[in-house]
N, C-alpha and C positions, 0 to 999 in steps of 0.2 A: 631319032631325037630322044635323047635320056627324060624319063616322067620328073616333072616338079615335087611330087610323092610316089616315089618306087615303092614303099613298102604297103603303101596303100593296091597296089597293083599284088603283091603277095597274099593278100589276104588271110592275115595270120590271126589265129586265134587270142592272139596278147593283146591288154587293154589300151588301148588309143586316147581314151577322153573320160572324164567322167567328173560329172555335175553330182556333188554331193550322193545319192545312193543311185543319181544313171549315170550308168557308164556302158560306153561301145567300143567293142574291139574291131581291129584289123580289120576282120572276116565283115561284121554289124556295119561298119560306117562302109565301107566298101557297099556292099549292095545296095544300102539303104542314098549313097551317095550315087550308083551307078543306075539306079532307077529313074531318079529327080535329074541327072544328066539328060535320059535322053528323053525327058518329056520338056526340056527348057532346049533343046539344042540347035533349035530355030528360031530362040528369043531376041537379038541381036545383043542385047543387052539386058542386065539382071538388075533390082533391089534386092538388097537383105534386110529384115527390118533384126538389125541388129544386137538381140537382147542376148545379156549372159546366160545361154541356154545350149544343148546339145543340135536344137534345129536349126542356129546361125553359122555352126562346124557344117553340118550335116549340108547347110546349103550353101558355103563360103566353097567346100569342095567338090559337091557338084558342078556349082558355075565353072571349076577350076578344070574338073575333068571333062566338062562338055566345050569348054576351049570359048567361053562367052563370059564376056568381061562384066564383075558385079562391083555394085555400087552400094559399102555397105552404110546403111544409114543409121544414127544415133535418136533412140526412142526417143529422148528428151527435147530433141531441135523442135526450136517453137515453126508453127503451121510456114510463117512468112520464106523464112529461110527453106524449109521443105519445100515451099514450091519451088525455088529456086534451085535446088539440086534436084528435084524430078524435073523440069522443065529443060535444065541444062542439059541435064546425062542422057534424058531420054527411056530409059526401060521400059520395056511392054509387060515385065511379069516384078512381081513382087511375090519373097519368099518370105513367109512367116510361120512363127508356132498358132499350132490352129487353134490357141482360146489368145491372139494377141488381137488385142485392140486400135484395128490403124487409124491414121486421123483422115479427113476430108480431102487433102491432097495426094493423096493414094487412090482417090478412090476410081477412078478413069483405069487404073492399070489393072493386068489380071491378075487373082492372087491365087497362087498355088502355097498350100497347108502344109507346110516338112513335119515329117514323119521319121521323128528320130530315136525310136525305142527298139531297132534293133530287129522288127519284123518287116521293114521295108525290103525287095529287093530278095535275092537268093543266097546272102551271103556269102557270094565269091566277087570276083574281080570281071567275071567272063563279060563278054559284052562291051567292056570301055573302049570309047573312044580313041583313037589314036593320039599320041598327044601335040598338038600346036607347037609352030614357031616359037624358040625364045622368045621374037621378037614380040610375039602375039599378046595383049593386052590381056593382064589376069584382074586386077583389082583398077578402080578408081576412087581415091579418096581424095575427100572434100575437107582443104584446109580450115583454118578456123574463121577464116573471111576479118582477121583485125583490120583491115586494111582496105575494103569494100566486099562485096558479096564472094560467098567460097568460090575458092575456084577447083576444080577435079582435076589433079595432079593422077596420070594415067601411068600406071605402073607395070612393066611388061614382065613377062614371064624370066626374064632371064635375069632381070634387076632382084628378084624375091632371090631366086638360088641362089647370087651372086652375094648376098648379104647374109644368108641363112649359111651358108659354105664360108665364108669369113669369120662368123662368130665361132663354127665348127674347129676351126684352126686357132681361136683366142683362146676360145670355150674349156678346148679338150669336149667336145661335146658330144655323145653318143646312145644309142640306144640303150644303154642301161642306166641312160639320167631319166628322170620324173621331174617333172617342174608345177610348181603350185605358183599361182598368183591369183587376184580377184579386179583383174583389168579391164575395163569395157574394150568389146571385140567391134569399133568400130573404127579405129584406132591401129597406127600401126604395130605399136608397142605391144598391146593386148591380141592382135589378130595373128599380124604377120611374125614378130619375134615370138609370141605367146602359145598359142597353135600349128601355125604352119611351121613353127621352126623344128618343136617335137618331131611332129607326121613327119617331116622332110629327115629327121635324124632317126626315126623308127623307134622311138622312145613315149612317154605319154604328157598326158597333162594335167590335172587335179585343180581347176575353177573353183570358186570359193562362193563363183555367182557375187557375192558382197565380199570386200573385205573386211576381213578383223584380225585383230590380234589370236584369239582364240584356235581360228581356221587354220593359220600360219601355224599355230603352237601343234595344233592334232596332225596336220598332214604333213609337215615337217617330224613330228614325233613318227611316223606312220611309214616314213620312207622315202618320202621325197628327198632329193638332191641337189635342188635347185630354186630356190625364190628370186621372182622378179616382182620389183615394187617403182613407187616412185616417189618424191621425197616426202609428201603427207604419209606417206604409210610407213616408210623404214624414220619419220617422228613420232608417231603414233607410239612405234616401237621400243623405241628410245626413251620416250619418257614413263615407260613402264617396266622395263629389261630388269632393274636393279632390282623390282621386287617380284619378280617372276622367276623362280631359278629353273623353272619348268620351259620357257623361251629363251631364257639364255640356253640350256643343255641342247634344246631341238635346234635353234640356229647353228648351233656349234657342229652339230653332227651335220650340218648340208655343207655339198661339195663346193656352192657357190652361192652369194648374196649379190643381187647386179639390182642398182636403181639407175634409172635413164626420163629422161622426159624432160627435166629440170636438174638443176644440180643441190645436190644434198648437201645441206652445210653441213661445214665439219663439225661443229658441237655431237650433232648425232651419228656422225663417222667415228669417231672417238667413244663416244659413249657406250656405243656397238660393241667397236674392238672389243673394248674394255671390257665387258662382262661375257660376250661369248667367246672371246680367242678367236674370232674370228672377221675380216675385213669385209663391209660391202667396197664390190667394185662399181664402177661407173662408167658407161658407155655414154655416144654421141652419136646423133643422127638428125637427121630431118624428114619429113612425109616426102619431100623431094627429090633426096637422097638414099632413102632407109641408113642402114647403118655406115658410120665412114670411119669412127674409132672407136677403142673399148681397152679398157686395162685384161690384163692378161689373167689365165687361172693360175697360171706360176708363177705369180710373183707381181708387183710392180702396181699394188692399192698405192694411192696418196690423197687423200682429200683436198676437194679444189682441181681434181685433175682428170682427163676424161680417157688416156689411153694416148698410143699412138695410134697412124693412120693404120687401116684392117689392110690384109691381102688385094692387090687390086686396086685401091684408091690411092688416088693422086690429089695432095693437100697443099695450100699455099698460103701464105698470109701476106696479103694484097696490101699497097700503100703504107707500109706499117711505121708506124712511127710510137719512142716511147716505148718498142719491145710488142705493141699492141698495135694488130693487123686484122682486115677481113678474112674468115674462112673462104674459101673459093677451093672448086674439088673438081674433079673429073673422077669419071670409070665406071664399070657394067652396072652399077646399083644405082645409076642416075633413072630418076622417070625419062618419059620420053614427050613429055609436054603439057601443057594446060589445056582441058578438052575445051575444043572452039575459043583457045584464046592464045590463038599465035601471034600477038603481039606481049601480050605477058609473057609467052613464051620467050620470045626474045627477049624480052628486056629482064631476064634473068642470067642469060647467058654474057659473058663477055666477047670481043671479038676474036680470040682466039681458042674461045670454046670450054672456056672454065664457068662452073655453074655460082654465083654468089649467092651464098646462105642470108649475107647479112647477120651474121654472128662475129662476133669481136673475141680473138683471142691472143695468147701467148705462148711459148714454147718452153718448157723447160730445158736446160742445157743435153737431156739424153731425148729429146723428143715428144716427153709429153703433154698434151695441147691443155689448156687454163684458156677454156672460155671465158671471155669477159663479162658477154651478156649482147644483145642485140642491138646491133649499130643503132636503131631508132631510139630505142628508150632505155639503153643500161652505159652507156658512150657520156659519159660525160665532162666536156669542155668547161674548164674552170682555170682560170689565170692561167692559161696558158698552156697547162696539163692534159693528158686525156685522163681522164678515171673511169677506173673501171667499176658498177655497181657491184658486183660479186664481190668483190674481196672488200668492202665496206660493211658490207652486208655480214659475211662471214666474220669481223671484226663485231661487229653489233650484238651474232648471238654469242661468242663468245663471257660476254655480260652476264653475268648472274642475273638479273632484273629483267631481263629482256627474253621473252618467249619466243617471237617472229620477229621480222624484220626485213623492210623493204626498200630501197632506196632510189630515188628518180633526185633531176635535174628539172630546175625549174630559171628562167631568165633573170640574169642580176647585172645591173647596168655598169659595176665594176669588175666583176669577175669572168663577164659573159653566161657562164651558169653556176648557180650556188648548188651544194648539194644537201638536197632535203631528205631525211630518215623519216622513215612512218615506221611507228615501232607499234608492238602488241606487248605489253610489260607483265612479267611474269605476276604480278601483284598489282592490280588495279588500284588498287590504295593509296600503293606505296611505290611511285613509279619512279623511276631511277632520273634525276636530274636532266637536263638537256646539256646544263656543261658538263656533267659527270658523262653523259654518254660522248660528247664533243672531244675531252679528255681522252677517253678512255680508248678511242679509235686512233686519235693522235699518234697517242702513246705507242701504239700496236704496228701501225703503216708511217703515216708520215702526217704531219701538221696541215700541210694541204688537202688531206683527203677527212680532215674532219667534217662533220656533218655543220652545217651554219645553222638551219633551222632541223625542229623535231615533231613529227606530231605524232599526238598519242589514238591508235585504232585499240578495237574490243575486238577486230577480228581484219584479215587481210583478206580483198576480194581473190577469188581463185576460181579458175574452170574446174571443168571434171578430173580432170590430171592433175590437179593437184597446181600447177601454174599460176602463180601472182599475175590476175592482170590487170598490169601499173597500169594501163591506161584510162582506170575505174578511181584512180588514187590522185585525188584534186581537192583542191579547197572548195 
């Protein structure tokens, strides 16, 4: 069985990871990961308490290499929700940095202290484990529960390579990229594309712990190759580029810009271009899925567009009407179920074995996919129409006036759904009309997909990733 990280098996003396002035190579995170292996190797099941630190790598690849599936948890999830994913997943050990502070619902479980400075272990490889069934269970992550409590989407070993070797072949990806980003590692974006993607390519990775504009400008000036962000941070970016010629030069010089999580209005795809020469691409995925599309490194950026399908994946757009269809996928980067909830399990799948995202999208005539937005709250029904929130939305920041912008459906007894803009206006003052913005989308898409009502927010509610969630956006 080929390792999920061969080069971790080498144990080479070149840098792996490093958290501002700690960093561990090959040879450091190998021991120090092959020690915490075999004192958890009879755990049946792990917690990570998942902070951006070297001890959350340190034990994200131990549970990996002792072949015992972790569970990596987000410090911030309030107590309620924590019970509910330690109660669900079950783990007997909890992994943490030993000055972290766990909360009360950990406290039943054992806690072993990672030790990630480089003196754990012998600094070789010797010792490790044989490595597990693809099939064998590496990671379980706990969706965001919009929709009732999380559920732990179980992700098997041969699903991470299958998406990590996909990007490889988008990517051009290799041991001589360095990737900088400041992603929380509990998360698939930040863990599994962010860390295990390097390790698995034999390359590193440069955590920022926080992000900022700053961190991006130094470790991009510094040598990095690759930034991944998500669209609060490549906007952060954007509305500072033009007076930074110091960010513009360092983006320019990386081999690749990828935002994923959400989709990045064009306003700051354009803006980007424009000042460094250079294009963020944009991938697509889901916790259920990992990766299924991604624009290419050679070529083939568009804003509004996510790539065609990766190596391996099989894509469809289900009932489509209006050019707008459900994503629906098959292939090896699929999880392999809801832990203990085989009936959500099934009612994800269709009867012929296509998994439904519930994401709404379109095709461009070579292929590439124009997510709509989520069947549940971006779909919306109006005289007749489907509309799609996203490209409303992308019409809205186009506006001078307009900072953010978010758009839902709300019931209207003549149209079936009206479409409502909550906008964030670039001038609180002096905020851009409601028929100026009603106008001005018209103008741009079509008279139908104007906005009927408008309200004005000081700020759009959003998760940790950066995600609008509309379903905080009510009268």
């Amino acid at each position: 069985m080929s390792p999920l990280l061969p080069r971790l098996y080498a144990a080479e003396p070149r840098e792996a990871i490093r958290f501002g002035e700690h960093a561990l190579t090959y040879a450091e995170l190998a021991g120090s990961a092959g020690a915490l292996a075999r004192r958890i190797a009879d755990a049946g099941r792990v917690a990570v308490w998942a902070t951006p630190t070297p001890a959350t790598v340190v034990g994200v690849v131990a549970a990996l290499v002792a072949g015992v599936p972790a569970v990596p948890l987000n410090p911030k999830t309030g107590e309620r929700e924590l019970t509910h994913i330690v109660g669900d997943s079950e783990p007997t050990v909890v992994l943490a940095g030993p000055d972290d502070q766990l909360p009360p619902a950990l406290a039943a479980l054992e806690r072993i202290d990672v030790i990630a400075d480089g003196t754990a272990g012998d600094g070789t490889a010797g010792g490790l484990p044989a490595e597990p069934a693809d099939s064998a269970p590496a990671l379980i992550v706990y969706t965001s529960g919009t929709t009732g409590p999380p559920k732990g989407a179980v992700l098997p070993r041969r699903a991470l390579a299958a998406t990590l070797d996909a990007l490889q072949d988008a990517w051009a990806w290799t041991a001589d990229d360095v990737l900088v980003h400041g992603l929380p590692l509990f998360h698939v974006h930040g863990l599994i594309l962010g860390v295990l993607g390097p390790l698995r390519r034999g390359g590193s990775v440069r955590h920022l712990g926080r992000f900022s504009v700053e961190g991006v400008t130094r470790e991009l000036t510094a040598g990095a190759t690759m930034l991944f962000g998500v669209p609060t941070m490549y906007h952060r970016i954007a509305e500072v580029i033009d007076a930074r010629p110091e960010l513009a030069k360092a983006l320019a010089g990386a081999r690749l810009l990828v935002s994923g999580s959400a989709a990045l209005p064009a306003p700051d795809h354009r803006r980007i271009a424009r000042a460094a020469g250079r294009p963020v691409i944009e991938r697509y995925g889901m916790t259920e899925t990992l990766m299924l599309c991604a624009q290419r490194a050679d070529g083939g950026a568009r804003p509004g567009a996510v790539g065609t399908p990766l190596p391996g994946v099989e894509l469809r757009l289900a009932e489509e009407a209006d050019g707008i269809g459900e994503i629906q996928v098959r292939g090896p980067s699929l999880f392999s179920g809801y832990l203990n909830r085989p009936d959500a399990t099934a009612a994800a799948f269709t009867e012929d074995g296509w998994f439904r995202t519930g994401d709404m999208a379109s095709r461009d005539p070579d292929g590439q996919v124009r997510i709509v937005g989520r069947k549940a709250t971006d779909l919306i029904k109006s005289g007749g129409y489907k509309i799609g929130a996203g490209e409303i939305e992308n019409a809205l920041l186009d506006h001078p006036g307009v900072r953010e912008a978010a758009v839902t459906g709300e019931p209207d007894e003549d149209l079936g759904e009206r479409i409502v803009a909550w906008v964030v206006p670039s001038d609180p003052q002096l905020p851009p009309s409601k028929v100026e913005l009603a106008d001005h989308v018209a103008n741009q898409l079509a008279p139908h997909k104007r906005p009927r009502v408008v309200r004005y927010l000081s700020e759009l509610p959003r998760n940790e990733m950066g995600k609008i969630m509309k379903r905080a956006l009510h009268v």
